[in-house]
N, C-alpha and C positions, 0 to 999 in steps of 0.2 A: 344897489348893484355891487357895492365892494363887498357888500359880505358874499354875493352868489358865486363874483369871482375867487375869494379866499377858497368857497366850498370846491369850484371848478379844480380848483390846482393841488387841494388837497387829494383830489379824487382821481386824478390823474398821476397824482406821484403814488397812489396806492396801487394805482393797475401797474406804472413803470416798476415800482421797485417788485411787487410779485411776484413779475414775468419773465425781469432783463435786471433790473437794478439789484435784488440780490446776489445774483450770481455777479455782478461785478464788483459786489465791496466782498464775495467771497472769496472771490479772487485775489482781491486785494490783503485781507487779511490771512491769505495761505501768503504771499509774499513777506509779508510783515515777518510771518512766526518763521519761514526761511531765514531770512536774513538774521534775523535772533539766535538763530543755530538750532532752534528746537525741531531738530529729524523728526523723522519719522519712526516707528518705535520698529526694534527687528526681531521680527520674528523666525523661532523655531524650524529650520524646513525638515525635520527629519521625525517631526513631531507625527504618532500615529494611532494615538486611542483608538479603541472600539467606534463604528458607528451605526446607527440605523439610520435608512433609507424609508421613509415613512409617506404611503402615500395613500390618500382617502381618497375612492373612485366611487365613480357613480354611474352605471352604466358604461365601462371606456374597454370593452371586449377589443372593438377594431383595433386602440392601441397596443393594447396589452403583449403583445408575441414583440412590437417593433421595443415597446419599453423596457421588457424585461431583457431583450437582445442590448439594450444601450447599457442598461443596468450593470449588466454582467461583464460590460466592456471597458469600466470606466477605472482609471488607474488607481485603484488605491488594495490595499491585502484582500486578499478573498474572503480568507479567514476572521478580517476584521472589518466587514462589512457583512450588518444584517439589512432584510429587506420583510418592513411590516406593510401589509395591504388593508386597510379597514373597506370592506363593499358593501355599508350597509346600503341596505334600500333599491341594492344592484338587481334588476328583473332579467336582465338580457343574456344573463349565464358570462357576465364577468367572472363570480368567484369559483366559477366549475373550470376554466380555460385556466385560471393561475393555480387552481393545484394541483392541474399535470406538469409545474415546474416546483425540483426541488433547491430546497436553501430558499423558500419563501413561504412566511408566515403570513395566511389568511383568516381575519376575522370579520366573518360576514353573520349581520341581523337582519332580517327580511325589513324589517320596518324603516321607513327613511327616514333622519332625523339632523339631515343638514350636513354641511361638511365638517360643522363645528363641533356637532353631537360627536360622528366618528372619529376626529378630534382627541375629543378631550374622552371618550370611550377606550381608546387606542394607545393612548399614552399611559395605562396602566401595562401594558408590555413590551416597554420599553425597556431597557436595563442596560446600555450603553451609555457613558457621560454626553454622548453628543448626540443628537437628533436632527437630521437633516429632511427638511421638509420637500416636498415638491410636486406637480401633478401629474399624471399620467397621461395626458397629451402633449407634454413637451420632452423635448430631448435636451441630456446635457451633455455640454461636453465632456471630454475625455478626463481631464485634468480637474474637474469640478471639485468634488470630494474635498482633493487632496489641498486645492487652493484654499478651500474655504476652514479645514481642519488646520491648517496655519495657524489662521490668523486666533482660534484657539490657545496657544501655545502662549500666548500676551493673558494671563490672569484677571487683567479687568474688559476683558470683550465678552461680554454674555450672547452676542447673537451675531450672527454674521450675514449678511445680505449679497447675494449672486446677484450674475445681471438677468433682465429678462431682455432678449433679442430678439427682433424682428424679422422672419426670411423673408425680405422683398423679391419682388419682380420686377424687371423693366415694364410689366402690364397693370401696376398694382392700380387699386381703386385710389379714391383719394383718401379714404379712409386708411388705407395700408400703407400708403406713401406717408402721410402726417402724421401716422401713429409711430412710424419709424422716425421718423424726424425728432418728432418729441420722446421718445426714449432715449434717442443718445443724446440731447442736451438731459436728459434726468439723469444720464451715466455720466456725464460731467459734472454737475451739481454733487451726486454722490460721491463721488471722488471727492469734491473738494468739502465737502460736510465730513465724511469721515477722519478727513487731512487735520481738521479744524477741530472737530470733536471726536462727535459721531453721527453716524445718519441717522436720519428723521422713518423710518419705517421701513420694512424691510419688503421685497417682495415675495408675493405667494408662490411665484412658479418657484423657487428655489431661495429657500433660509434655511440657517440652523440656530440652536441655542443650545447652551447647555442643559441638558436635561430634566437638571436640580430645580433648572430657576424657570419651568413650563407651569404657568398657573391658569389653572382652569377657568375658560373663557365661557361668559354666558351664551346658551343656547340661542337667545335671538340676535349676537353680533353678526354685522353681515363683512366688514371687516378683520376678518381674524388675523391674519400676516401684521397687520399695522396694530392691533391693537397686541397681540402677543409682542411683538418686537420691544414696540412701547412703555410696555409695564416691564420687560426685563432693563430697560433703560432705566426706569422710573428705582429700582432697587440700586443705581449706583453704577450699571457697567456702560460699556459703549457698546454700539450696533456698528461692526466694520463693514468694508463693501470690496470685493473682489472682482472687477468689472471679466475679469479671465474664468471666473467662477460664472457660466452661464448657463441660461435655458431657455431653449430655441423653439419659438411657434410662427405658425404660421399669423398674419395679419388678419383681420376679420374681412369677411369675406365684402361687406359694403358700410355706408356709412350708418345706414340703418342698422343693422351688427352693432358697430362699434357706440351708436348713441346709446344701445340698452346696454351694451355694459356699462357705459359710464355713466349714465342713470342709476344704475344700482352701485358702483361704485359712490357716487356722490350723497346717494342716501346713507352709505356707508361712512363715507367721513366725515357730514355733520353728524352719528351716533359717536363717533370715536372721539371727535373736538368735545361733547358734552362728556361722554365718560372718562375723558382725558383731561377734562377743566382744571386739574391739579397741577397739569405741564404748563399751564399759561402763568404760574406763579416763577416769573424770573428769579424772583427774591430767591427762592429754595431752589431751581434746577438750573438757574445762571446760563450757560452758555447751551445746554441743549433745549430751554423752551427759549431762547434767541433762535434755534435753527426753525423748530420746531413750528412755531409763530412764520417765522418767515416764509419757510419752504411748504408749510402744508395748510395752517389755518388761513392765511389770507386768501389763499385759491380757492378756499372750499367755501368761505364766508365774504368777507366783504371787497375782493376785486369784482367777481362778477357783479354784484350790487352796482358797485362804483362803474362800471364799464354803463351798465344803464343808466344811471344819475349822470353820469357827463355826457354823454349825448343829448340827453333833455337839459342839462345845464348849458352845454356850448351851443343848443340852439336859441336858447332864449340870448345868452350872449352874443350870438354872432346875428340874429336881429336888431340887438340893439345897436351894435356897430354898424349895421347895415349890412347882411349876408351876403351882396355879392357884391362888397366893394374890398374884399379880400385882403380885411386886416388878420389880426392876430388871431383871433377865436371865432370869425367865417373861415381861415383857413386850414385850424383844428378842427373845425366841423367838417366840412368839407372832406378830407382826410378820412373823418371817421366811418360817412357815408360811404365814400370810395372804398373803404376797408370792407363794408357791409354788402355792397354792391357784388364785391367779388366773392365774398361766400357766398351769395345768394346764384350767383353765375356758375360759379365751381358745383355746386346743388343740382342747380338745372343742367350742368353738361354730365355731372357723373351720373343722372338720371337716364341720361340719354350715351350711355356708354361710351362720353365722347372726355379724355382725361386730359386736363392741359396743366401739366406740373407745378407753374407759377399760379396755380390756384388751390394748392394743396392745402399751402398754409394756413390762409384764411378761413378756409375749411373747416379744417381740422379745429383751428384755434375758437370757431362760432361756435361747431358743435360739444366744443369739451365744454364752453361756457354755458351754451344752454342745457346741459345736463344737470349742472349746480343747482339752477331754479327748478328742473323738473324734478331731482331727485329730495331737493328741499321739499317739495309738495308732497313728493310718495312717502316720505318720512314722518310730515305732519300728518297723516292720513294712517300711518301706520301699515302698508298695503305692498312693502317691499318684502316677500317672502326670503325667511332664515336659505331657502333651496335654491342654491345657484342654475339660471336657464342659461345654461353655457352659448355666448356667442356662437353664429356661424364662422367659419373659420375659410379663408383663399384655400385653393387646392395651390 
């Protein structure tokens, strides 16, 4: 039994530190480097290269008047903002509606070949040092541009990471509610990864990079934001984060929504952990496969593992203490059921269109976990299509 207990405790500080325990020795370590004097590095604000606004659609007609009205509004020179459309594979007369607007460059191939094909298709007409990525159902703010062209202005930042925000409701599902919740502890975290280094992957609704350092991503990545970001890391620069640099969508419309994307996200991040297996080499990238490891491999591989092994570990333990006489590891178990219990309730009441807030979390926190095992199986199988099935989306 001591070895089952070593395994219990090990498996438990894997799921703590993941979850909760990193972010508090990041914390802790943004304090350290404070009190060291080592600032913050200052950036340029009058800094204003060229940039393009680069966005690969696929079928997004209904956005297109509301985006290119945002587009057109957002603070940075006029003159020094281009705007590329790639629509391949677009049937619904996306690329016939965008060239009734001038100062926008469209390149449309009938054939559909991924977001990744028009991608890396599209970045040959590029010709601006900076490239600002983003999707055409989300809106940015005002200030975006200009926030994230800054942090440019610092020579070793190769790519810069916006925020991705949530427009909640007071009606949201539970899905919408815990997907907001978990984005702004991930806009903390990114703060404090970038404070510290740099962040671990950038988001798709809104990044940029320097243009130079865009290297062509394989056709079947279902990750592109994290794996482009990545390898511009991987060359020696930092990934900064602009939490004021954002882009705003709606939350997925239910939980079912929100589990396929994170299905296909998670199939995505165990391809990224294996084509990224050079980050996990500390020896050679030091403090950013520290972040890296922390903040992204262990969620994607082995806390969910561990979240299953200690349930089956704390129950064999808490029988052998005798499980309802409520020592140390009946009363971890216990906990862990009642943890399970409520997502399985929050389940069945957002089913039944009935939302009780204090069960968001749980929620949210089951179903991003069991996406890990499903999208690990879609992955082994091979069976997660290169072509994004866009989420349903809250009105």
């Amino acid at each position: 039994m001591t070895a089952l207990k070593i395994t219990f405790w090990i498996l438990l500080f894997i799921v703590f530190y993941a979850y909760i325990g990193y972010g508090i020795l990041l914390f802790i370590l943004i304090k350290i480097k404070r009190m060291a004097g080592r600032s913050k590095t200052e950036f340029q604000t009058g800094y204003e290269p060229e940039v393009t606004l680069f966005i690969a659609a696929y079928n997004e007609k209904d956005f297109v008047a509301e985006k290119v009205k945002n587009s057109l509004e957002l603070d940075y020179p006029r003159e020094k903002l281009h705007m590329v459309w790639v629509t391949d594979g677009s049937d619904d007369g996306t690329p016939d509606v965008l060239k009734q607007y001038q100062g926008i460059e469209v390149y449309h191939l009938p054939q559909r070949s991924g977001k990744i094909g028009a991608m890396n298709r599209g970045m040959q007409f590029v010709k601006t040092p900076v490239v600002v990525f983003c999707d055409a159902n989300t809106m940015l703010g005002r200030e975006s541009i200009r926030r994230i062209v800054r942090l440019f202005s610092d020579p070793k930042v190769g790519c810069v990471s916006g925020e991705k925000r949530i427009f909640s409701k007071e009606k949201d599902s539970a899905a919408g509610a815990g997907e907001g919740l978990y984005w702004k502890y991930e806009s903390t975290l990114k703060k404090w990864d970038a404070e510290l280094y740099s962040v671990v992957g950038a988001a798709g609704e809104l990044f940029a990079i320097r243009t130079e350092l865009y290297q062509e991503v394989e056709r079947d990545t279902l990750l592109d934001d994290f794996i482009i970001s990545l390898r511009v890391a991987q060359k020696g620069y930092t990934i900064q984060y602009d939490p004021e640099a954002y882009a705003i969508e709606t939350a997925s419309a239910n939980v079912k929504e929100e589990l396929k994307r994170k299905i296909r996200i998670s199939a995505g991040g165990i391809q990224s952990v294996i084509r990224l297996r050079s980050l996990l080499n500390i020896f050679r990238y030091g403090t950013l496969s520290f972040q890296y490891i922390s903040h992204r491999v262990l969620r994607w591989t082995l806390a969910p593992l561990s979240l299953l092994l200690m349930l089956v570990a704390g129950l064999i333990l808490a029988l052998q203490e005798g499980i309802f006489n409520f020592g140390l590891y009946s009363i971890i178990f216990w906990l862990q059921v009642a943890f399970y219990i409520a997502a399985l309730v929050g389940w069945y009441l957002e089913n039944r269109s009935i939302r009780v807030k204090l069960l968001f979390v749980p929620y949210y926190f089951f179903i991003m976990n069991l996406s890990v095992f499903l999208g690990f199986k879609r992955y082994l199988k091979r069976t997660q299509s290169v072509n994004w099935e866009r989420a349903k989306r809250g009105k």
